[in-house]
C-alpha positions in Angstrom: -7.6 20.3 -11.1 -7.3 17.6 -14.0 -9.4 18.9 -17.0 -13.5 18.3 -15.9 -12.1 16.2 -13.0 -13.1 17.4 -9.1 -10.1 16.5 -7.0 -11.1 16.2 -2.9 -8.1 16.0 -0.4 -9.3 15.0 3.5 -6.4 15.1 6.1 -6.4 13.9 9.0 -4.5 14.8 11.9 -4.0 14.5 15.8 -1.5 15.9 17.7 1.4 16.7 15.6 1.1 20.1 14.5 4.8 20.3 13.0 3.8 17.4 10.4 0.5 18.4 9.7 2.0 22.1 9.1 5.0 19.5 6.8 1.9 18.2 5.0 0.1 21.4 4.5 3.0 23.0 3.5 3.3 20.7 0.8 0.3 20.1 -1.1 -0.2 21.3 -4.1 -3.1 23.8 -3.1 -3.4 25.2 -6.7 -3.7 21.7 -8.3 -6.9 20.8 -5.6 -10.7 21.7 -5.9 -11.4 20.9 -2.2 -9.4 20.3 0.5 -10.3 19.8 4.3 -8.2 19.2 7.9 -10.1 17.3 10.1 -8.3 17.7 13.7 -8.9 15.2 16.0 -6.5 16.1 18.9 -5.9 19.2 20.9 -6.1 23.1 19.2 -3.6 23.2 16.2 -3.1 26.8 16.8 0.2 28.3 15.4 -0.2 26.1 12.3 -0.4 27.9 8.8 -3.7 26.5 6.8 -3.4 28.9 4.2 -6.8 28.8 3.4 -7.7 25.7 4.3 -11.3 24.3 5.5 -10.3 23.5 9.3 -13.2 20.9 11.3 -12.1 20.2 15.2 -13.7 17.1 16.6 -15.5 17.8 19.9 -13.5 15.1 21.0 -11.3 12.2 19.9 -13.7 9.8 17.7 -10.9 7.8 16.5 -9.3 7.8 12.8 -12.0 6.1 11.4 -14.8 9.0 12.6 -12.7 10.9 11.5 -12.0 10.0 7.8 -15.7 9.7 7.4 -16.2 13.6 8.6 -13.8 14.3 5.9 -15.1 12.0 3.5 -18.9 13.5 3.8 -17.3 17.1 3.7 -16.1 16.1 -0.1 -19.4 13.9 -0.6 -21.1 17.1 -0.3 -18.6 19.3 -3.0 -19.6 16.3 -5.3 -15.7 15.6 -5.9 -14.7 13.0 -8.4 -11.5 11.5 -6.8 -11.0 11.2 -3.2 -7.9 11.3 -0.8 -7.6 10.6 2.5 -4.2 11.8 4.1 -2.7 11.4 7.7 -0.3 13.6 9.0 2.5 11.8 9.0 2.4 11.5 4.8 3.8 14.5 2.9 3.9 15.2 -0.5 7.2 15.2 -2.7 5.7 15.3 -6.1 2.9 17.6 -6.9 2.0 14.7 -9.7 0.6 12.2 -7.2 -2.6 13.1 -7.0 -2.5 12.7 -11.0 -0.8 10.0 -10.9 -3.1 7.8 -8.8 -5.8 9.3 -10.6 -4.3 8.3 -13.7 -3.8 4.5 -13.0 -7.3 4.3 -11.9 -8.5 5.4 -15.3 -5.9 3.1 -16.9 -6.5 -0.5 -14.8 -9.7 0.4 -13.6 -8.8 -0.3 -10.6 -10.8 1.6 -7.5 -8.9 2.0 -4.8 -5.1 2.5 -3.6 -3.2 2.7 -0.7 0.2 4.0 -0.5 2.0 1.2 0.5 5.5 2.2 1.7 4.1 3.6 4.5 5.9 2.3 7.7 8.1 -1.1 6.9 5.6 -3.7 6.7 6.0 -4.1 2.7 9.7 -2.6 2.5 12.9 -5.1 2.4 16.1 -4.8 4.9 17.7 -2.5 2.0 15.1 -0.5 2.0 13.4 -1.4 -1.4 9.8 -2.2 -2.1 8.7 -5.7 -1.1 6.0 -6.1 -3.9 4.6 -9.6 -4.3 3.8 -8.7 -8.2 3.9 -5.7 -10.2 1.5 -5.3 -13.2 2.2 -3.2 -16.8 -0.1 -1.4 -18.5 -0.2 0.9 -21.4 1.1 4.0 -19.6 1.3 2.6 -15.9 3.0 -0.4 -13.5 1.3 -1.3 -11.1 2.4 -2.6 -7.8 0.5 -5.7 -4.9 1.9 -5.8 -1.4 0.9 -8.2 0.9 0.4 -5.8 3.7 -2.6 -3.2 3.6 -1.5 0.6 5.2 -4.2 3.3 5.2 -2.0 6.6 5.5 -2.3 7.8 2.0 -5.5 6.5 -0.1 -7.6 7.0 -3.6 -11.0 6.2 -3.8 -12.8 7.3 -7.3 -16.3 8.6 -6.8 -17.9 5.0 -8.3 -16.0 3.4 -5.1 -17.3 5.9 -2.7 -21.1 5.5 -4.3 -21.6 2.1 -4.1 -19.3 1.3 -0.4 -20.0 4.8 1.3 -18.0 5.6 4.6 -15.7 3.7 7.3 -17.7 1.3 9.4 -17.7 3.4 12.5 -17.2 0.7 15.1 -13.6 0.2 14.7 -11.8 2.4 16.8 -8.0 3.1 15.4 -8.0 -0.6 14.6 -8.5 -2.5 11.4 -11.1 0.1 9.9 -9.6 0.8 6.7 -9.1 -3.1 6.6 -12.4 -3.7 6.4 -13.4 -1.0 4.1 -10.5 -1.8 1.8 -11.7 -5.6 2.2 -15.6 -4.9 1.0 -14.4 -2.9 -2.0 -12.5 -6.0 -2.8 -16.0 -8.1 -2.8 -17.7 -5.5 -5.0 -14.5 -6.3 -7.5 -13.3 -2.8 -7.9 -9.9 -4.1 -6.5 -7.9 -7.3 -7.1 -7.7 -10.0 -4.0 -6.9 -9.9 -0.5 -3.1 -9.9 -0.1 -2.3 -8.3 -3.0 -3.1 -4.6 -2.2 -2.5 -2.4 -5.1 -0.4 1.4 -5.3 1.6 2.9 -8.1 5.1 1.9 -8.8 7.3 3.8 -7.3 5.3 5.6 -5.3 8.8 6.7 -2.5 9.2 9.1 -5.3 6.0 11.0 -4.6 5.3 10.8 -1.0 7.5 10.5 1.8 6.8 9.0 5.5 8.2 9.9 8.3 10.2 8.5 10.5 8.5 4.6 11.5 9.7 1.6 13.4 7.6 -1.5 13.6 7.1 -1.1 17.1 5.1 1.8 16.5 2.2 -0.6 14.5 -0.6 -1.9 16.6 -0.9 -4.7 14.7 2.8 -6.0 14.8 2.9 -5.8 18.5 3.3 -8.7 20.8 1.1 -7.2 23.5 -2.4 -6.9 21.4 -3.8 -3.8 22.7 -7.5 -4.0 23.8 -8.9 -2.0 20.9 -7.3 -4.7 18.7 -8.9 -7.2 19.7 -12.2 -5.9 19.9 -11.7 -5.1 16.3 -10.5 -8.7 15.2 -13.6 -9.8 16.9 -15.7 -7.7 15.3 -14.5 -8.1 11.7 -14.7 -12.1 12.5 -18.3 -11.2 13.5 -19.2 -9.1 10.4 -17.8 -11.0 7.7 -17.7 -15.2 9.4 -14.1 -15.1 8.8 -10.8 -13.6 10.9 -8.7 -11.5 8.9 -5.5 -14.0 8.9 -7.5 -17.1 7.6 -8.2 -15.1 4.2 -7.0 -17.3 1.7 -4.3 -15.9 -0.3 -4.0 -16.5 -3.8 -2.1 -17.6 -7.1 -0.7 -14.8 -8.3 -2.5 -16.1 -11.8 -5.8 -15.6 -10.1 -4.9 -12.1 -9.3 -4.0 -11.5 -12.9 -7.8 -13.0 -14.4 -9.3 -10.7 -11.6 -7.4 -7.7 -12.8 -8.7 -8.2 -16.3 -12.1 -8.4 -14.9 -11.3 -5.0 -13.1 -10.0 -3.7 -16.4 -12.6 -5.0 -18.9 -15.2 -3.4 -16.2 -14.0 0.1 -15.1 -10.5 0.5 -16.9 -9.6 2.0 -20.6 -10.1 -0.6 -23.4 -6.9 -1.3 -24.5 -3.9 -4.4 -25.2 -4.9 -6.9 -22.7 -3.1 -7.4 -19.0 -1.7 -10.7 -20.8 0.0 -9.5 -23.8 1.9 -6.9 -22.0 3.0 -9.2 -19.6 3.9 -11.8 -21.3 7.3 -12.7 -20.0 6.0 -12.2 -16.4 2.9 -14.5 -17.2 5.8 -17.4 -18.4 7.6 -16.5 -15.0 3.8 -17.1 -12.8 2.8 -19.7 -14.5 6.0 -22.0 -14.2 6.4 -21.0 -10.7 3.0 -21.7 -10.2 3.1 -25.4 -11.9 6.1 -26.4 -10.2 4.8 -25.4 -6.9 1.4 -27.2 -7.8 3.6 -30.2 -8.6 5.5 -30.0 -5.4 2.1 -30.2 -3.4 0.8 -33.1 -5.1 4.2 -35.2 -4.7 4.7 -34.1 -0.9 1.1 -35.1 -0.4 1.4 -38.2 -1.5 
């Protein structure tokens, strides 16, 4: 617990009773007001909860369901920071869940997603492929272009005013969307530049993940795919891969809007960033340059 603060932990698993039994093993139970398993698969019988609130799925709804059975079991202890954790995320810090919490209170930023999960926004060595990273007065923040959904903070003001996963994605593009209309209610910074906490391979680890194993990176778009790009293209008059991405200078302006808004009143985004800002805004000339003269 973190002072007055009501920390809610959802997992969600299917299947994989040896990680889920990894992941249980270790949380930080003592740290954690509520905590609920939300077991979508077959009986996880011979698993260890130690305590834990267990609810089994009549039957496979899907991970977004899912979340969202988790998510109104904390709605209903009144929690004041959410987490939503899939099986195959364990914990290697007991300090995540403060640290997320923390940077929240500090940026005023909403929402994160851990974003090392898999190797969509990791380089060939291994190392974080951030697009920018961000100081504040006692946290960095990191922006990677790809948006993973295994590990994720929500504060109670996000949950309030977006409420649960649109329930008509099915293992497809649901935390996309959700993640997407918290960015429109400017609790989060712009598409493409999805935010987590530096460093965050120090805290949690992932197991073992090739890009085969993604939906979304495979040649052969399964059918629940593209019933969920449809969808999304329905619901919002735009496909996810024709958002426009952004100057990374835009991204900064919006992240003082976050921080005037929600965040801790302190030194300004710019003036702690000021040899970054030189960096963006040089890059960002030339290239503006470049345009005009290949244009013309």
């Amino acid at each position: 617990m973190l002072a007055e603060d009501k920390i809610g932990v959802g997992v969600v698993t299917y299947n994989r009773n040896n990680l889920l039994q990894k992941l249980i093993n270790s949380l930080p139970i003592q740290y954690l007001d509520h905590i609920v398993v939300v077991n979508d698969g077959e009986s996880i019988g011979g698993v260890d909860l130690k305590g834990i609130k267990l609810i089994n799925n009549k039957e496979n709804i899907g991970v977004g369901k899912s979340k969202n059975v988790a998510l109104r079991y904390l709605i209903d202890k009144d929690v004041d920071h959410y987490f939503l954790i899939e099986d195959d995320i364990y914990i290697k810090d007991d300090s995540v869940f403060h640290k997320y919490i923390q940077a929240s209170k500090e940026t005023g930023i909403q929402h994160f997603n851990y974003g090392l999960h898999g190797l969509l926004n990791i380089k060939k060595d291994g190392s974080p492929k951030n697009r920018l990273s961000i100081n504040y007065s006692e946290v960095e923040i990191y922006f990677y272009k790809n948006c993973v959904g295994a590990f994720s903070y929500f504060s109670k003001k996000c949950i309030d005013e977006i409420g649960l996963f649109d329930e008509t994605y099915f293992n497809a593009l649901e935390h996309i969307d959700h993640t997407y209309q918290i960015i429109n209610k400017k609790m989060h910074p712009n598409f493409w530049f999805f935010a987590d906490i530096a460093e965050s391979e120090k805290y949690l680890g992932d197991e073992t993940w090739s890009r085969s194993q993604s939906v979304i990176a495979r040649n052969d778009i399964p059918p629940n795919l593209k019933e969920a790009q449809s969808y999304f293209e329905e619901k919002f008059k735009i496909k996810v891969s024709a958002i426009p991405d952004v100057w990374c200078s835009e991204v900064i302006n919006q992240l003082e809007y976050i921080r005037k808004s929600y965040g801790l009143e302190k030194k300004t985004i710019k003036s702690l960033n000021k040899k970054l800002l030189k960096v963006v805004y040089f890059k960002e000339f030339f290239l503006s340059l470049k345009k005009v003269f290949y244009i013309n």
